[in-house]
C-alpha positions, 0 to 999 in steps of 0.5 A: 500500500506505498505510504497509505500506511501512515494513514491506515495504521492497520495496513500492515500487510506485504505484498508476498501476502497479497500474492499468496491470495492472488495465487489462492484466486488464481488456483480457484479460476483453474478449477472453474474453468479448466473444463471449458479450456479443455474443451476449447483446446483439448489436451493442451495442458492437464488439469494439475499443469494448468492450475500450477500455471495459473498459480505461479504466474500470479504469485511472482505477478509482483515480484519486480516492485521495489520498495513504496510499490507504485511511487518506486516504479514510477520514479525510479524504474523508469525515470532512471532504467526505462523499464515497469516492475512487470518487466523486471518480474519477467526479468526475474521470472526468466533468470534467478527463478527459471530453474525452480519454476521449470523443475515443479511437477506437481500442483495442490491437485496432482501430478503433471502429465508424463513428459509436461513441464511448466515453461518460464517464459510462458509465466513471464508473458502472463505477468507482462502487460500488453501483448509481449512487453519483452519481445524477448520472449519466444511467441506463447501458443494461442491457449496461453494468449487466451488466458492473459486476461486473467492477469491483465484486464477488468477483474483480475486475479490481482486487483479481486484480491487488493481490494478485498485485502486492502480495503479490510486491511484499512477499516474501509466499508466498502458494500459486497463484492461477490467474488464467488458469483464473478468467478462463477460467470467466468468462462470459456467460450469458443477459445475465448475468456468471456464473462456473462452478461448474468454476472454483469452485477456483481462486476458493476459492483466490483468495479465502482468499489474499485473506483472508491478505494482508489479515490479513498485509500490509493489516492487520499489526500494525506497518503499523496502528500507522503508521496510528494515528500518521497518524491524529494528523497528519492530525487536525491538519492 
């Protein structure tokens, strides 16, 4: 939450906890909509390899923010290395971290398929924003592409977990945001992520409860206040 912490004494919380819900979410969508992805791209992944993609690549989602999240990347990643933290967590993905994500074989449901392995680079394409921010990145298959909304669009597996935490986290009231009915509504249709029109309340209410904490918490008049003051050290430093 950068400085929002000075005015919410309570959002204590980190980003590694943040992540580890956007995995739970992730690992959730997998089970809903792996029949539907099956279906429209049969036998591409297994249900355990599919779960453990979605998994991964929203918990290293965040893995390039410096310190003060937002405000470090803004006025230092790119003012002074021309790059965003998705890049450097596609940098990270691919380097230090490839190994480890490449050797999994399992995930909470089971094992991979004889002869399947979770490739790196198509984790690093999932948290990139835009189509393939580092081109760098060898062209994914057309099932990967489809599952990009999941991590960059309206809802994703990110922002559906830090509004809830956040707003928890802070003691904001904000009405209902029926995560269950959203994700129920979530589906594949003719090789494409869809959301129904059925679900087309709860996302209404998702997204004006995102607009007020972004105007109440991300953005409250105090909180911008500490950031201009971090601006200065950071300038200096």
């Amino acid at each position: 939450l950068q400085s929002a912490r000075l005015v919410f004494p309570s959002a204590e919380h980190s980003r590694f906890v943040h992540s580890l819900g956007a995995m739970h979410i992730a690992g959730r969508f997998a089970a809903h909509l792996y029949p539907g992805f099956n279906e429209s791209f049969p036998d591409a992944l297994s249900p355990s390899l599919f779960e453990s993609l979605l998994r991964v690549s929203a918990l290293f989602h965040d893995s390039g923010h410096g310190p003060f999240c937002h405000f470090y990347d803004d006025h230092v990643l790119k003012d002074r290395f021309g790059i965003s933290h998705e890049r450097l967590s596609q940098e990270i993905i691919r380097g230090p971290m490839r190994g480890v994500i490449e050797n999994l074989d399992r995930s909470p449901s089971g094992h991979f398929l004889s002869g399947e392995s979770l490739s790196a680079d198509w984790v690093a394409y999932l948290v990139g924003k835009g189509s393939r921010q580092d081109l760098s990145i060898p062209e994914p298959p057309e099932f990967i592409k489809r599952l990009k909304p999941l991590f960059s669009g309206l809802f994703t597996v990110d922002n559906l977990d830090y509004i809830l935490r956040d707003s928890y986290m802070c003691g904001v009231s904000i009405g209902p945001i029926d995560l269950d009915r959203i994700l129920f509504y979530t589906r594949f249709e003719e090789k494409y992520l869809s959301f129904h029109r059925a679900g087309l309340g709860a996302l209404e209410i998702f997204l004006v409860i995102r607009s007020f904490m972004y105007q109440q918490i991300y953005f409250h008049r105090t909180t911008r206040l500490f950031d201009m003051s971090l601006e200065g050290v950071l300038g200096e430093t």
